[in-house]
ZALUMRO-277053 format. One line per field, with one value per residue (C-alpha): residue number from 1; residue in one letter; x, y, z. Coordinates in steps of 0.2 Angstrom, whole numbers, padded with zeros to 4 digits. Each point is the difference from the previous one (the first is absolute). Example, Ala and Ser with C-alpha at 12.3 -4.5 7.8 and 13.67 -1.06 7.14 Angstrom:
BEGIN
i <- (1_2)
aa <- (a_s)
X <- (0062_0006)
Y <- (-0022_0017)
Z <- (0039_-0003)
# end
This chain:
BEGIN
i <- (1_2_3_4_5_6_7_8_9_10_11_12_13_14_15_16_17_18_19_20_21_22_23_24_25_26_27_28_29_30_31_32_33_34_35_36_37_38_39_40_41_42_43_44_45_46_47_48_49_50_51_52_53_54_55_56_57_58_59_60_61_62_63_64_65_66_67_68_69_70_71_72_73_74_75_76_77_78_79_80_81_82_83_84_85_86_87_88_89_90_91_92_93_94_95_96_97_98_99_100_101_102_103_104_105_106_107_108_109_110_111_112_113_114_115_116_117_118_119_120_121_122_123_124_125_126_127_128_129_130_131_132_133_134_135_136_137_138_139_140_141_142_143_144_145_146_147_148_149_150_151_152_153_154_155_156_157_158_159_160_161_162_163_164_165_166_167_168_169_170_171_172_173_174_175_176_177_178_179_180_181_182_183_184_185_186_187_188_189_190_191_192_193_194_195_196_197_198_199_200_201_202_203_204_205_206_207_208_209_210_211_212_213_214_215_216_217_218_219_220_221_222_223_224_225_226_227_228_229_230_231_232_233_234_235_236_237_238_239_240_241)
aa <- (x_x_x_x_x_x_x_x_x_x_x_x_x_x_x_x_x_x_x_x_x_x_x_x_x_x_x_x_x_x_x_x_x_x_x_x_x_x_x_x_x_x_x_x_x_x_x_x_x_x_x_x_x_x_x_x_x_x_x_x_x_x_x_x_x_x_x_x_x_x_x_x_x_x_x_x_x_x_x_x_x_x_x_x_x_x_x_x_x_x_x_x_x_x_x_x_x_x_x_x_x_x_x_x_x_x_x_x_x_x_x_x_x_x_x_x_x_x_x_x_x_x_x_x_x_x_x_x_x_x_x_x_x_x_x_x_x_x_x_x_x_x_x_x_x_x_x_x_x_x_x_x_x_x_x_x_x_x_x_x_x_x_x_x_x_x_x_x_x_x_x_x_x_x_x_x_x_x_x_x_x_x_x_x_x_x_x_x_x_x_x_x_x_x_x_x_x_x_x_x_x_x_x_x_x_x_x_x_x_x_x_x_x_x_x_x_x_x_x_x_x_x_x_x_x_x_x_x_x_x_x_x_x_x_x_x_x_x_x_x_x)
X <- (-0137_-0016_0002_-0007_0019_0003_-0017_0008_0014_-0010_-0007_-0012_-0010_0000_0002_0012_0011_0000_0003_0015_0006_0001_0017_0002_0006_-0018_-0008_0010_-0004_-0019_0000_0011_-0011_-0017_0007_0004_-0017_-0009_-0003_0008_-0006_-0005_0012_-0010_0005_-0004_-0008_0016_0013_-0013_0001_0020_0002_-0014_0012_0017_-0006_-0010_0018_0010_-0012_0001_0018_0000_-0011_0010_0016_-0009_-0007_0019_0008_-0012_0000_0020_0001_-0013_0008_0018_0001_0006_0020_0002_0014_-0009_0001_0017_0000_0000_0006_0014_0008_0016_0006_-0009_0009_0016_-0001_-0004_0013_0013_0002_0006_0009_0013_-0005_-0019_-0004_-0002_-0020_0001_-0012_-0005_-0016_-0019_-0005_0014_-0002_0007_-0005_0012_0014_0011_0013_0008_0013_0008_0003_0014_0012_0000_-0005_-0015_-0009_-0016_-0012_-0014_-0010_-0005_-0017_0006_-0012_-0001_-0003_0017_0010_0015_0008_0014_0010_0012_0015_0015_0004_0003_0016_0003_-0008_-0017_-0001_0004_-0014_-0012_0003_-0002_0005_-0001_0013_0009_-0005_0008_-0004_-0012_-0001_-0012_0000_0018_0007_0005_-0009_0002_-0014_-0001_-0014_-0007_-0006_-0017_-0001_0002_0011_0012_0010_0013_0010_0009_-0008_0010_0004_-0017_-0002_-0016_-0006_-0015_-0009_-0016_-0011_-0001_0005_0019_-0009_-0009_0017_0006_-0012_0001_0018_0001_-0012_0008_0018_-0008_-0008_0015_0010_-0011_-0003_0019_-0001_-0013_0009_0018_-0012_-0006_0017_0007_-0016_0002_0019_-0003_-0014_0010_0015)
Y <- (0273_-0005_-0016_0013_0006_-0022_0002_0013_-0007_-0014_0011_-0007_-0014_-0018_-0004_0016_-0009_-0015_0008_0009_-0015_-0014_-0001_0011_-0014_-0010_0015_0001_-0017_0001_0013_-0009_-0016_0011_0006_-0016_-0007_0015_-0005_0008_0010_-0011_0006_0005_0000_0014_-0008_0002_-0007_-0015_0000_-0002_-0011_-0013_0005_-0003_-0018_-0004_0003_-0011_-0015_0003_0001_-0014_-0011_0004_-0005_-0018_0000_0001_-0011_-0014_-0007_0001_-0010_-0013_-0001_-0005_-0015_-0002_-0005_-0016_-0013_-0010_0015_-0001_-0021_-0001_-0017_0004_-0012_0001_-0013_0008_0019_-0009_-0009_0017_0010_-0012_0009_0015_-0007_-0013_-0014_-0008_0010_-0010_-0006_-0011_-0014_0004_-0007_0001_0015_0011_0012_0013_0020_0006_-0009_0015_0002_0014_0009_0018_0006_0012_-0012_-0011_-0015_-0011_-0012_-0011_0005_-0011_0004_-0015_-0001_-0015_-0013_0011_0016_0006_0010_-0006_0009_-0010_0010_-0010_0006_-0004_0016_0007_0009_0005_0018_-0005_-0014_0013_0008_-0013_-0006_0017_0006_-0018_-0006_-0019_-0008_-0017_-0015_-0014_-0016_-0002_-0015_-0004_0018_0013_0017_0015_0006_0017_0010_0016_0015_-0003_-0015_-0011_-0015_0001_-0016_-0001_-0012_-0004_-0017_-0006_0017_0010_0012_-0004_0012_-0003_0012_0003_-0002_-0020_-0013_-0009_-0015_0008_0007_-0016_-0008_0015_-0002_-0017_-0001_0015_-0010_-0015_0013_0006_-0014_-0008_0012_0001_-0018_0003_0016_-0010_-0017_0013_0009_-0016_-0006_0014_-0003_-0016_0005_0013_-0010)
Z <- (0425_-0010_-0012_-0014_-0006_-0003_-0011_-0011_-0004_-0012_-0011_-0014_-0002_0002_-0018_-0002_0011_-0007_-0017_0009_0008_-0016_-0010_-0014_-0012_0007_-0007_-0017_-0004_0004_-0014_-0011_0001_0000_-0020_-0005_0003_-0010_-0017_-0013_-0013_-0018_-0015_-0012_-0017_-0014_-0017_-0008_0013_-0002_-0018_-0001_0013_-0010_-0015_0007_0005_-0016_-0007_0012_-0005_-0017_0000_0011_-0013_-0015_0007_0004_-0017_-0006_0011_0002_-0019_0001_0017_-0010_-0014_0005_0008_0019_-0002_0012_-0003_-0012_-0011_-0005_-0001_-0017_-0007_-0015_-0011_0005_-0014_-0014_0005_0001_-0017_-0005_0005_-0005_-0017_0010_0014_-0010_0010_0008_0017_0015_0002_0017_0002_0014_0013_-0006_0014_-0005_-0013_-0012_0000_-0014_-0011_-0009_-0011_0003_-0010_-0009_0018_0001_0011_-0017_0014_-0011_0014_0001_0015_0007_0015_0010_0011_0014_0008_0017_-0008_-0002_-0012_-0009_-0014_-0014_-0011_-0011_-0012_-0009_-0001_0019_0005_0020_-0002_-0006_0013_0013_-0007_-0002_0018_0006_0021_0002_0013_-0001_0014_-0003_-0015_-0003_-0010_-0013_-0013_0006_-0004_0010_0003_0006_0012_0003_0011_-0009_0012_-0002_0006_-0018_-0003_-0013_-0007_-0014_-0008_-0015_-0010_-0016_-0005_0003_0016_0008_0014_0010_0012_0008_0015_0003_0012_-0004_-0003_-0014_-0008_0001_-0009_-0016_0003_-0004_-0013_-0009_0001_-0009_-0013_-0003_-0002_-0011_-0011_-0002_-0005_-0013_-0008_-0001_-0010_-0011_-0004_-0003_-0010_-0011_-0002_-0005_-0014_-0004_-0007)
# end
């Protein structure tokens, strides 16, 4: 036999059988990466898709602007709340002497150390529980909080209600008496204690040490201006006969 049948049997020519010969997925690709380097046509927009695009942002920045022009003189004109803010230095002893009238005898005024300091001093009455009491927030050395409320009026139900979910977790001695300490969910101390007749609770966010110094101080304030009221009384017997 002649080689010519073998010759037949490739038909085409070189570069057809190359073409036939490469992987279909080779030549998929070579198209897919040849339309992804053509440049895509520009979009073109007509006068007035233009015209409310430019509108639609002239509006956001104008809206934008007003709000600014709202909020800035607010946000300038109060002043940024820091601690200092509510260190406010109140005379305790002039509030007391005050609310004497009211309260039947002369609320407790501590003296208590130069670097602590006073925020409120209240006398606080015509509540529906019939309970009158003096209240007196203290500002402490360290930055703590320590709350007094004082009255000679207190019956179990409103002291439950002044201390609150707070939970007895054992007593402390302050100015020889003894309190009962109590830890408060939110993390607050709470004391309490009976001194010459007058329920004294204190509570607040401060170091033991700190509650031991109001403590003391308020025990002293209390008794001697239990002194002072029983030399008036009898003052005013003896002037009076």
């Amino acid at each position: 036999m002649s080689d010519s049948g073998d010759e037949r049997a490739t038909p085409g020519t070189g570069e057809g059988r190359e073409a036939a010969a490469r992987p279909v997925h080779q030549v998929g690709d070579a198209r897919l990466e040849a339309e992804l380097n053509d440049d895509a046509p520009p979009i073109t927009l007509t006068p007035n898709q233009a015209k409310r695009a430019s509108s639609t942002a002239r509006g956001m920045l104008i809206a934008t602007g007003a709000t600014i022009a709202v909020v800035l003189p607010v946000y300038f004109l109060n002043p940024t709340y820091t601690a200092e803010t509510y260190r406010r230095d109140i005379d305790v002893e002039t509030v007391a002497r005050q609310a004497a009238g009211d309260a039947g005898y002369l609320p407790a005024a501590p003296a208590l150390p130069d670097d602590w300091t006073s925020n409120y001093a209240r006398w606080v009455s015509g509540r529906s529980d019939g309970v009158d009491f003096w209240e007196v927030g203290f500002l402490t050395a360290d930055t703590g909080f320590i709350q007094l409320t004082q009255t000679d009026d207190a019956n179990p139900t409103w002291t439950a209600q002044r201390v609150g979910d707070a939970q007895l977790s054992g007593t402390r001695t302050i100015g020889g008496l003894e309190w009962d300490l109590l830890d408060a969910p939110d993390g607050d101390t709470v004391l309490t204690s009976e001194v010459d007749g007058a329920t004294v609770i204190l509570n607040g966010e401060a170091a033991l040490t700190e509650f031991d110094t109001l403590g003391a101080a308020v025990i002293d304030e209390v008794r001697r201006n239990a002194v002072e009221e029983a030399e008036r009384l009898s003052s005013s017997d003896t002037d009076g006969s």
